[in-house]
C-alpha positions in Angstrom: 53.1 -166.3 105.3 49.9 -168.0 105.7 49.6 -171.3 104.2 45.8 -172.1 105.5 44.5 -173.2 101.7 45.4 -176.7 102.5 46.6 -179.4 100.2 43.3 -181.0 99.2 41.7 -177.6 98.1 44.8 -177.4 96.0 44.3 -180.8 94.4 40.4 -180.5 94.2 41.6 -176.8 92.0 44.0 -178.4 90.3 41.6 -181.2 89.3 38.8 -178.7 87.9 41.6 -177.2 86.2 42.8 -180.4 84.5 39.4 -181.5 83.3 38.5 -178.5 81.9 41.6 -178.2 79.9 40.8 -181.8 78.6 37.4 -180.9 77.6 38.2 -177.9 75.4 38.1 -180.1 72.2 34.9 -180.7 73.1 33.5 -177.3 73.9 35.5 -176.4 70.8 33.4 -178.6 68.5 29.9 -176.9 70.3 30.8 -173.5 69.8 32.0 -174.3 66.2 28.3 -176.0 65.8 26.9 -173.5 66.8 28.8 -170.6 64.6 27.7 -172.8 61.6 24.2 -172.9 62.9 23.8 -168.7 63.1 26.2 -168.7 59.5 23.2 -170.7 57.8 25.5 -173.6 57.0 23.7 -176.0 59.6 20.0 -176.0 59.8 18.6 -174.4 62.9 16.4 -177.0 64.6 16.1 -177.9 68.7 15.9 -181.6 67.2 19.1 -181.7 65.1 20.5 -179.5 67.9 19.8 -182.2 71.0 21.8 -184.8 68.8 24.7 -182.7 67.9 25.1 -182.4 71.8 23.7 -185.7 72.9 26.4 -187.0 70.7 28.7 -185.2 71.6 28.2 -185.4 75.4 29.0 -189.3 74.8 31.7 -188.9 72.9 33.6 -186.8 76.0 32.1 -189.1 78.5 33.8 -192.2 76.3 36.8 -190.4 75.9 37.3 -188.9 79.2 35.7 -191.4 81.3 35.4 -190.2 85.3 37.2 -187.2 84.1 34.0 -185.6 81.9 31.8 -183.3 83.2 28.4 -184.5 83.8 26.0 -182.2 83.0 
């Protein structure tokens, strides 16, 4: 068997892994803006857009701390 992977890859996987799982509330809430945005229930507009995400961005950044994604 060939074990050449290493343990720091594993842990630098694992890591991705983790903060993406802990940042699906978040993606959930921007794909569920935008499905209200092409259903007509939110208006369409780059502004309003840009603050939905700005917002949001700061929220996971708050909430997840060195663990967000920086974008």
């Amino acid at each position: 068997m060939d074990y050449s992977f290493g343990v720091p890859s594993v842990m630098a996987e694992l890591a991705r892994v983790g903060s993406d799982v802990l940042a699906l509330p978040f993606d959930m809430a921007r794909e569920q803006y935008a499905k209200s945005v092409r259903a007509g229930l939110v208006e369409r507009s780059m502004i309003a857009s840009a603050k939905f995400e700005h917002a949001v961005s700061a929220l996971e950044r708050f909430t997840l701390g060195g663990m967000a994604r920086r974008y």
